[in-house]
MDTraj code that builds the backbone (N, CA, C; nanometers):
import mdtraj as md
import numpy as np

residues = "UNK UNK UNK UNK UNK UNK UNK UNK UNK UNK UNK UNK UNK UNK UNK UNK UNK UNK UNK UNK UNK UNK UNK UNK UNK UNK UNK UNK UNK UNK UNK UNK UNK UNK UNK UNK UNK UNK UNK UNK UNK UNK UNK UNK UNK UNK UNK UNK UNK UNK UNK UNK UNK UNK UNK UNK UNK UNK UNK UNK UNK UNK UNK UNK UNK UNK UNK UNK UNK UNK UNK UNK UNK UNK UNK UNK UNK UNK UNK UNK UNK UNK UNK UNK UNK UNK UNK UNK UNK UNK UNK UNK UNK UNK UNK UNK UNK UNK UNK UNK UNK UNK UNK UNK UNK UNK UNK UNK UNK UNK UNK UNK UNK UNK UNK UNK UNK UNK".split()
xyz = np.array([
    [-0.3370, -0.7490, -0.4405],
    [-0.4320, -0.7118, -0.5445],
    [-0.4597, -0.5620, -0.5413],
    [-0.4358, -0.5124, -0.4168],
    [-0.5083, -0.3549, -0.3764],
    [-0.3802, -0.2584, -0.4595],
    [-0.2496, -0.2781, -0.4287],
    [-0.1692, -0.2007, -0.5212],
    [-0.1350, -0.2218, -0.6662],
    [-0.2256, -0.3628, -0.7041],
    [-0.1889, -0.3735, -0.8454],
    [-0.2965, -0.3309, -0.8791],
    [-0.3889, -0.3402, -0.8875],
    [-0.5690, -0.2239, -0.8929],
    [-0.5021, -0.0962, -0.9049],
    [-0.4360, -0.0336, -0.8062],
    [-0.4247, 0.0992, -0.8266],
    [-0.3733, 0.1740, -0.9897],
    [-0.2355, 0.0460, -0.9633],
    [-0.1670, 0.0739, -1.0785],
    [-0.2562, 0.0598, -1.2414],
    [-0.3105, -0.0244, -1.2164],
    [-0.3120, -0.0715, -1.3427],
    [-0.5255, -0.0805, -1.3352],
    [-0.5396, -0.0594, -1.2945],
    [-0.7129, -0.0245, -1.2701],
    [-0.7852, -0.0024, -1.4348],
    [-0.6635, 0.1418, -1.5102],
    [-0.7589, 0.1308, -1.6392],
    [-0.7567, 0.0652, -1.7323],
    [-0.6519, -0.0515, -1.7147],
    [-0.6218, -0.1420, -1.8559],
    [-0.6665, -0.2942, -1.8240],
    [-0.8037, -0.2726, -1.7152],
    [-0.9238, -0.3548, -1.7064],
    [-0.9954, -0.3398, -1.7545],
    [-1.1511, -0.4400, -1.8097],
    [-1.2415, -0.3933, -1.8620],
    [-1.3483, -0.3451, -1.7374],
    [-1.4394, -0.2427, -1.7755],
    [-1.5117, -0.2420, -1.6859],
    [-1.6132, -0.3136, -1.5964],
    [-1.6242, -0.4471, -1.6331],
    [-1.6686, -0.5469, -1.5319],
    [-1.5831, -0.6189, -1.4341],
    [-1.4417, -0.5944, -1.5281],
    [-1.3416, -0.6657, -1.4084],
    [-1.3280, -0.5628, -1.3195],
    [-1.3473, -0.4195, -1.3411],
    [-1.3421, -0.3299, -1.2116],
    [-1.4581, -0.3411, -1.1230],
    [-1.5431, -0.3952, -1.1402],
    [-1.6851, -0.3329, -1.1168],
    [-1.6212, -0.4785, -0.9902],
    [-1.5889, -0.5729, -1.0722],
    [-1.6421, -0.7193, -0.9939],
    [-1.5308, -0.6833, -0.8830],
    [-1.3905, -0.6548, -0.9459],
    [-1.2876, -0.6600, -0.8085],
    [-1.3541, -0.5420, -0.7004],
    [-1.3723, -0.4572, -0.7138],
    [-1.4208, -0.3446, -0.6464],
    [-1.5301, -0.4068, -0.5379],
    [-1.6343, -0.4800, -0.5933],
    [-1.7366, -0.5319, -0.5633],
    [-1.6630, -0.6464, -0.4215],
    [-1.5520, -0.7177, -0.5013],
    [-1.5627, -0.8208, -0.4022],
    [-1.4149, -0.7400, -0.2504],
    [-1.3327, -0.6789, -0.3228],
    [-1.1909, -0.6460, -0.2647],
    [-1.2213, -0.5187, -0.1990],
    [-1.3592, -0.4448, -0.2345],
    [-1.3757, -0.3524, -0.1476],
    [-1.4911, -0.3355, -0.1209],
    [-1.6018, -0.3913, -0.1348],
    [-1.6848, -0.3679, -0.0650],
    [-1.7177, -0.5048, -0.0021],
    [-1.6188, -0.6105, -0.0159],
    [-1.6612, -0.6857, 0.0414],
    [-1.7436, -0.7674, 0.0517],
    [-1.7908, -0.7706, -0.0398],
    [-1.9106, -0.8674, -0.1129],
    [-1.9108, -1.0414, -0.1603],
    [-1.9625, -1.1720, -0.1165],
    [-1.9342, -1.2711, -0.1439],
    [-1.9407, -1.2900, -0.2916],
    [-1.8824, -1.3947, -0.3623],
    [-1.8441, -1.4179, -0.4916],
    [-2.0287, -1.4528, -0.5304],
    [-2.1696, -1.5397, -0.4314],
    [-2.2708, -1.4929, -0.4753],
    [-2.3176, -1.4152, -0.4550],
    [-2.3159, -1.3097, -0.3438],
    [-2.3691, -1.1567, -0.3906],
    [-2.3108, -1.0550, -0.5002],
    [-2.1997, -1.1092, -0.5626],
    [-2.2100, -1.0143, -0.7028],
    [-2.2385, -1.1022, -0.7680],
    [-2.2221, -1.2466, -0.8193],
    [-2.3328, -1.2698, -0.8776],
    [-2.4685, -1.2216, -0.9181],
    [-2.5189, -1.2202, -0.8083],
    [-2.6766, -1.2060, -0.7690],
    [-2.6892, -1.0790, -0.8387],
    [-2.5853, -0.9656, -0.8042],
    [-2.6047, -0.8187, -0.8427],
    [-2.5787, -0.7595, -0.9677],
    [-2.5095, -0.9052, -1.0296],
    [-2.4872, -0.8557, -1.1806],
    [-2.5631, -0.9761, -1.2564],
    [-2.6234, -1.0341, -1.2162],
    [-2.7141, -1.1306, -1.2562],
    [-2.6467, -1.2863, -1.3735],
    [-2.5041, -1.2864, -1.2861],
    [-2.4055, -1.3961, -1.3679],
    [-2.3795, -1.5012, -1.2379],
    [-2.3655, -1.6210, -1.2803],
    [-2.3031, -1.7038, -1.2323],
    [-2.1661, -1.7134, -1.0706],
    [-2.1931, -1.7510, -0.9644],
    [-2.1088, -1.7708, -0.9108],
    [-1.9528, -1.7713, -0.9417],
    [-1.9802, -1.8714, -1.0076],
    [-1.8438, -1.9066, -1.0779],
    [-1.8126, -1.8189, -1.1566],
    [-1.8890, -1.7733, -1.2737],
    [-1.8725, -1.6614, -1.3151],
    [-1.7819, -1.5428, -1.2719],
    [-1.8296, -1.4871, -1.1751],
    [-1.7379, -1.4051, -1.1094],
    [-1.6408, -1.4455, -1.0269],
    [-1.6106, -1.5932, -0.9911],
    [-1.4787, -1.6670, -0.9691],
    [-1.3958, -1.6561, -1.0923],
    [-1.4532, -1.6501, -1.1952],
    [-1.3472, -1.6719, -1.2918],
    [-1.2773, -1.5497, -1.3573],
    [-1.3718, -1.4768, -1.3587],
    [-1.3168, -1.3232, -1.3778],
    [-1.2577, -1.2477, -1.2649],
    [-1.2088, -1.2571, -1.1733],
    [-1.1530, -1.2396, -1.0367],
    [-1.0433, -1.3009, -1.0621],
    [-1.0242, -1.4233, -1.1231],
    [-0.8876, -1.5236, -1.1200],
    [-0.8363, -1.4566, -1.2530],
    [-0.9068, -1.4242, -1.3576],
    [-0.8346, -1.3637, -1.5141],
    [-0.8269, -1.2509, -1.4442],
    [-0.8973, -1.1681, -1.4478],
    [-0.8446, -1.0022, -1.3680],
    [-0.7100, -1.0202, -1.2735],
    [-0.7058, -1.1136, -1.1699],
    [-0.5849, -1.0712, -1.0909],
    [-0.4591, -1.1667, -1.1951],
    [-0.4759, -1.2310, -1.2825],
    [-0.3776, -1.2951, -1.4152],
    [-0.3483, -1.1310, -1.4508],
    [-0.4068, -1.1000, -1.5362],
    [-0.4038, -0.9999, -1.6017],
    [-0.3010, -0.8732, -1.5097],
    [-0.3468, -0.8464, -1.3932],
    [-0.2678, -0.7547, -1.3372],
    [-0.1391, -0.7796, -1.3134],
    [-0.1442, -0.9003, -1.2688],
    [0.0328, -0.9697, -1.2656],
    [0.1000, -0.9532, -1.4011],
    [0.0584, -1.0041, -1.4787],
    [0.1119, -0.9949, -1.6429],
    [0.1205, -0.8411, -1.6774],
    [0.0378, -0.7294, -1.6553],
    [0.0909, -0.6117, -1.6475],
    [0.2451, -0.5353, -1.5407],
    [0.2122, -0.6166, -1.4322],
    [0.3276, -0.5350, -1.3412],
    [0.4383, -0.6560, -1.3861],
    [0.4226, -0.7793, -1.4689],
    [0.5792, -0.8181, -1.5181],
    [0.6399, -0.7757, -1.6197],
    [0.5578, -0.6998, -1.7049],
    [0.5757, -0.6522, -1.8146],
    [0.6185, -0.5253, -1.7965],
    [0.5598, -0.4225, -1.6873],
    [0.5906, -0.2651, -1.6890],
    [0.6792, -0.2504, -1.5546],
    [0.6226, -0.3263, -1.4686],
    [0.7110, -0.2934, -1.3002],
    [0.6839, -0.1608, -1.2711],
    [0.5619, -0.1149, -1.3059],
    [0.5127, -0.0225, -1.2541],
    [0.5136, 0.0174, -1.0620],
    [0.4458, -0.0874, -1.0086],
    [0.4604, -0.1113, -0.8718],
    [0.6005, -0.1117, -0.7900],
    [0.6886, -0.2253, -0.8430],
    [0.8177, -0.2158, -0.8465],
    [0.9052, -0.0776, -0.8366],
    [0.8773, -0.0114, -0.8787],
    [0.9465, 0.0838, -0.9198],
    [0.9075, 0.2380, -0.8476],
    [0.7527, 0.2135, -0.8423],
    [0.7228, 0.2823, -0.7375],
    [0.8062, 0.2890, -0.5765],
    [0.7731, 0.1338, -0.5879],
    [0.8227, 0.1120, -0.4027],
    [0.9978, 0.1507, -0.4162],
    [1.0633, 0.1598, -0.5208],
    [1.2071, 0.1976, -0.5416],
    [1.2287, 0.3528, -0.5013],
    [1.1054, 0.4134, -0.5574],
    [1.1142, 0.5300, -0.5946],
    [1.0606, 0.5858, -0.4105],
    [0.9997, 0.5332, -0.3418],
    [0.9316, 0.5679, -0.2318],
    [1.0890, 0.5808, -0.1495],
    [1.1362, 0.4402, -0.1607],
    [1.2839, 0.3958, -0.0540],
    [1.3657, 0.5265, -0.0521],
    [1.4003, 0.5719, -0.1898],
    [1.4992, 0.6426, -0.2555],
    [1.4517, 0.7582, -0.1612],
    [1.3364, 0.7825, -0.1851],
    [1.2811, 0.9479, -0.1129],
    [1.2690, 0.9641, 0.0212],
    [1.2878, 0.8300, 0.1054],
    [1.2951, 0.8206, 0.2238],
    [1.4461, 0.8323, 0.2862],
    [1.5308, 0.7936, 0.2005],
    [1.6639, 0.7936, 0.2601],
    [1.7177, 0.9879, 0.1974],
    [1.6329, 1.0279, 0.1252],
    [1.6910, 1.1229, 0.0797],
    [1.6572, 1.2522, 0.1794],
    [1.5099, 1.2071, 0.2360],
    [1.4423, 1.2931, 0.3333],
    [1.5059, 1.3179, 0.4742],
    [1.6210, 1.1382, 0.4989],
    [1.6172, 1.0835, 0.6275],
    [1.8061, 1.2150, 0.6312],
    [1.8418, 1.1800, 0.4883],
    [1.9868, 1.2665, 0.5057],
    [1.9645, 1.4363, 0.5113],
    [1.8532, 1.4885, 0.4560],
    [1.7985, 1.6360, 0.4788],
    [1.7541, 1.6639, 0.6188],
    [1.6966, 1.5761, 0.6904],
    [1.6460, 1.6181, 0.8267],
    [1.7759, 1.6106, 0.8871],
    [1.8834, 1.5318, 0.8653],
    [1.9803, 1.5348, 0.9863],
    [2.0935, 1.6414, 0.9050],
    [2.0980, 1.6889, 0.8141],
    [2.1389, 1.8390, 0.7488],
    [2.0707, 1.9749, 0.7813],
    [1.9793, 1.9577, 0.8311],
    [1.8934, 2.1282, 0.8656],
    [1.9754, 2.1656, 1.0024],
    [2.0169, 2.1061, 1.0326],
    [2.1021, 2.2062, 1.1774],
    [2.1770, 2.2701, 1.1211],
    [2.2518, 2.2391, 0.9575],
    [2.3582, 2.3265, 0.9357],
    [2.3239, 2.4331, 0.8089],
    [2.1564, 2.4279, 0.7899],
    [2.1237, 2.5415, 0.6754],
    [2.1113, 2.5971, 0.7529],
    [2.1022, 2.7454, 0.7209],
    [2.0589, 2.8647, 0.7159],
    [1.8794, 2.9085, 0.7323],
    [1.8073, 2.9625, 0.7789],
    [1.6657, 2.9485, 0.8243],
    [1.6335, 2.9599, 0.6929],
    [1.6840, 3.0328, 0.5915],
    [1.5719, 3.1355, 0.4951],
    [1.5812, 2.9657, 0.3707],
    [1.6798, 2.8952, 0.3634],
    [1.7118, 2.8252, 0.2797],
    [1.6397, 2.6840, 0.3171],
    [1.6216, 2.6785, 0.4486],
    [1.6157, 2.5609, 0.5280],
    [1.4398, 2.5603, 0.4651],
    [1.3996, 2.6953, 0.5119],
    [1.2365, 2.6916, 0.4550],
    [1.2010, 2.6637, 0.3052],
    [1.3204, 2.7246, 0.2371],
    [1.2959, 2.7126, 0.0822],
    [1.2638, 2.5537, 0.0468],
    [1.3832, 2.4679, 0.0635],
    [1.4089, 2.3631, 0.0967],
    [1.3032, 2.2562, 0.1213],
    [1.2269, 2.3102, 0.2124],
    [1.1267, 2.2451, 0.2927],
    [0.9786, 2.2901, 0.2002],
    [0.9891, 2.3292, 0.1515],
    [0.8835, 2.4054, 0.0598],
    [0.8938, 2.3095, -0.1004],
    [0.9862, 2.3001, -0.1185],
    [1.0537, 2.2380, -0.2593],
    [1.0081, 2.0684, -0.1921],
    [1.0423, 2.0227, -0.1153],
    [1.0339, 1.8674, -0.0862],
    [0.8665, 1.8839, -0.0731],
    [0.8210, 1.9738, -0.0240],
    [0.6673, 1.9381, -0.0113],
    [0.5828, 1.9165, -0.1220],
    [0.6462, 1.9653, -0.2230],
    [0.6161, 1.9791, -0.3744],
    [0.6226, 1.8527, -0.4364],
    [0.7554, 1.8328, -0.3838],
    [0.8022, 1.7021, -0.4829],
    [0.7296, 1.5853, -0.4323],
    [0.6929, 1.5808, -0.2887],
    [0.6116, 1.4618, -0.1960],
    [0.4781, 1.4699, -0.2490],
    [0.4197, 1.5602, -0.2618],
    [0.2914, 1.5652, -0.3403],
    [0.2674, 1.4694, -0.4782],
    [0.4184, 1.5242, -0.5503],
    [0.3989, 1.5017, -0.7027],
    [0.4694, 1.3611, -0.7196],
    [0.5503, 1.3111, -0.6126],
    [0.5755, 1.1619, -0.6016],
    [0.4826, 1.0795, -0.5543],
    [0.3837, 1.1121, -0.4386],
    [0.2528, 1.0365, -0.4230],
    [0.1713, 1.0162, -0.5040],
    [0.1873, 1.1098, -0.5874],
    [0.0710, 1.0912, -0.7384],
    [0.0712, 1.0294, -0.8291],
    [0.2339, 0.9916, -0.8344],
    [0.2890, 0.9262, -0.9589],
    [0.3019, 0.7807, -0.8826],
    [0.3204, 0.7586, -0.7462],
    [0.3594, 0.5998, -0.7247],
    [0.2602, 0.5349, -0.6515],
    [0.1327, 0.6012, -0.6408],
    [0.0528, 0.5557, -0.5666],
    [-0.0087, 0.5440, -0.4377],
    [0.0575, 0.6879, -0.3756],
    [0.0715, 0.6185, -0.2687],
    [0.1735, 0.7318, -0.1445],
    [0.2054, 0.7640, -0.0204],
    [0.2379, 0.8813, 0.0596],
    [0.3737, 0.7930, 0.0140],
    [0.4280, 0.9419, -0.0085],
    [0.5743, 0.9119, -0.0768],
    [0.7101, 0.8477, -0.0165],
    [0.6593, 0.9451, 0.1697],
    [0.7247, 0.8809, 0.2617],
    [0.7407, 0.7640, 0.3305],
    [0.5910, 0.7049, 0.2937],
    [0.5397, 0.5853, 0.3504],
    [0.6562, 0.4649, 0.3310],
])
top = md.Topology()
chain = top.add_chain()
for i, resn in enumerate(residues, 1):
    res = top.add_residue(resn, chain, resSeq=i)
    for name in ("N", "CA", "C"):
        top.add_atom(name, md.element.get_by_symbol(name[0]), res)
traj = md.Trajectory(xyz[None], top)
């Protein structure tokens, strides 16, 4: 639920954020948000069960997540063939290099959710 939230967090309404948040991160029983939003137990059983519907039906439709974790693999094997290549750059290039991937690790964590290397 925690990486499909990430992905897809704004094409919830804002009670289904409020409630997943409520229960998936702060940890809260299905009657203490009740209690705190002044609805039904069940209530917020049921919007917890449509909210995590809903997120699935987004990542089958976009593979947003999917594609991330593709995109993470890809950057790991690409990182894993550059580290065992720097014995044979040159210092001034080796830094350039290393400067350019730090860039791109930034701007791939941003886009997939997540430490790029992970």
């Amino acid at each position: 639920m925690g990486d499909l939230y990430a992905f897809y967090e704004a094409l919830l309404t804002e009670r289904q954020r409020q409630i997943i948040e409520m229960y998936h991160f702060d940890d809260l029983s299905l009657g203490e948000i009740g209690q705190a939003l002044d609805i039904s137990r069940q209530a917020v059983h049921d919007q917890l069960r449509r909210a995590g519907e809903q997120l699935e039906a987004y990542e089958a439709a976009l593979h947003l997540r999917e594609i991330a974790s593709r995109q993470r693999e890809a950057w790991a094997m690409l990182t894993e063939s550059l580290a065992r290549l720097q014995a044979y750059i040159p210092e001034t290039e080796r830094r350039q290099l290393q400067e350019r991937l730090d860039r791109m690790t930034e701007t791939l964590s941003s886009l997939t959710g997540g430490e790029a290397n992970a």
